[in-house]
N, C-alpha and C positions, 0 to 999 in steps of 0.2 A: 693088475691094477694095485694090490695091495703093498707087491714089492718095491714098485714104481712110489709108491707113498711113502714109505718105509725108507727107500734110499734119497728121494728129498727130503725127509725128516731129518737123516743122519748127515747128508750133506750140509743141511743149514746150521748145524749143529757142529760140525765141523770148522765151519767158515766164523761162526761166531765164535768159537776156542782161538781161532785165530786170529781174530781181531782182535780179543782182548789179548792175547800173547804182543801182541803188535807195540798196544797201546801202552804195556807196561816195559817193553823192553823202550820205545821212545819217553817215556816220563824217567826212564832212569839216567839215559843217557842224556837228558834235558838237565837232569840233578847233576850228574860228572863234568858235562861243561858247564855249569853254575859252578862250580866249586873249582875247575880248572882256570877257568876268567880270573874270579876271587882270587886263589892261590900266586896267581901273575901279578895282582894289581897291588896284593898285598907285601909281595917280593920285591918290587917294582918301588913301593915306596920303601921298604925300610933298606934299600942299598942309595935313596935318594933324598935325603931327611925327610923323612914321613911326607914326601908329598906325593898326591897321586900323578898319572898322567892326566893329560888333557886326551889323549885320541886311543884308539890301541895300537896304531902303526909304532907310537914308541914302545909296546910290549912285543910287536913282532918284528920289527927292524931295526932291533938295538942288541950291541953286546955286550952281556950275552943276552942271548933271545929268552924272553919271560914267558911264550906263548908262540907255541911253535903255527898255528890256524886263527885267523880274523873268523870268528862265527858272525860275526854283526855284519859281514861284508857278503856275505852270502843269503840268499833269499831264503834259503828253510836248510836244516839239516836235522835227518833224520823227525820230520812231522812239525821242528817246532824251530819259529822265529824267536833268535833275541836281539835284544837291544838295552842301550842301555842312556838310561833317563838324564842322566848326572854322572859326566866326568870330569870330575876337574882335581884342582892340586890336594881339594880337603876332602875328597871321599867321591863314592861311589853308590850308583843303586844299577842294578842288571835287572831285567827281567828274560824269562822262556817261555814263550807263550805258543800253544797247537794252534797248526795251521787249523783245525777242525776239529770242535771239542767233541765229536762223536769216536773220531777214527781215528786221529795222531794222537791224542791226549786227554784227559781229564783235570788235565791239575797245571794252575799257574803258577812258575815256581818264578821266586824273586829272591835275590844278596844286595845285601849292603854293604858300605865298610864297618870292617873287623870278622868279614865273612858269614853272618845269620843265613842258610836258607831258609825262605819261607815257602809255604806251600797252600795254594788256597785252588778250592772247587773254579773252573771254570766255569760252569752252568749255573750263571749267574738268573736265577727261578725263583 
């Protein structure tokens, strides 16, 4: 009985190491596609006299390619939706947001134009 206690103790304790590995390895790659979008739209204008696009198909289906993956065209990658609030010719705002702020993520990461990550608590309490 004791050992049976003892190995669900160590299991849940497992499973919880893992989830937070999880959460942190989706919050960074939430931060690298923030900063890869950014890096496109910022390319993107200054080969186009500072202006931005209007969509990102002109980041992914122009040569050369700014942006090799649409994430805004996909429903979730790796735990966290983004999208993006404002595209147009004078700038930009992106957000990445956890499908589930327990288990994909903790943190709402946002860019703007001239590239700022921000990063703000999801668990809005």
């Amino acid at each position: 009985m004791i050992v049976v206690a003892l190995m669900a103790l160590l299991l849940r304790l497992a499973v919880h190491k893992l989830i937070i590995y999880n959460i942190q390895q989706n919050q960074s790659l939430a931060q690298m596609n923030l900063k890869l979008l950014s890096s496109a739209l910022e390319n993107y204008a200054k080969d186009n006299n500072n202006l931005y696009p209007e969509n990102i198909d002109l980041l992914t289906k122009s040569k050369p390619v700014y942006l090799e993956k649409d994430y805004l065209a996909v429903d979730a990658f790796a735990g966290y939706e983004y999208d993006c609030q404002r595209l147009d010719p004078g700038g930009y705002n992106c957000t990445a947001t956890p499908l589930d702020c327990k288990f994909n993520g903790k943190m709402v990461y946002s860019v703007s134009t001239g590239g700022l990550i921000i990063a703000e608590s999801c668990n809005k309490e």
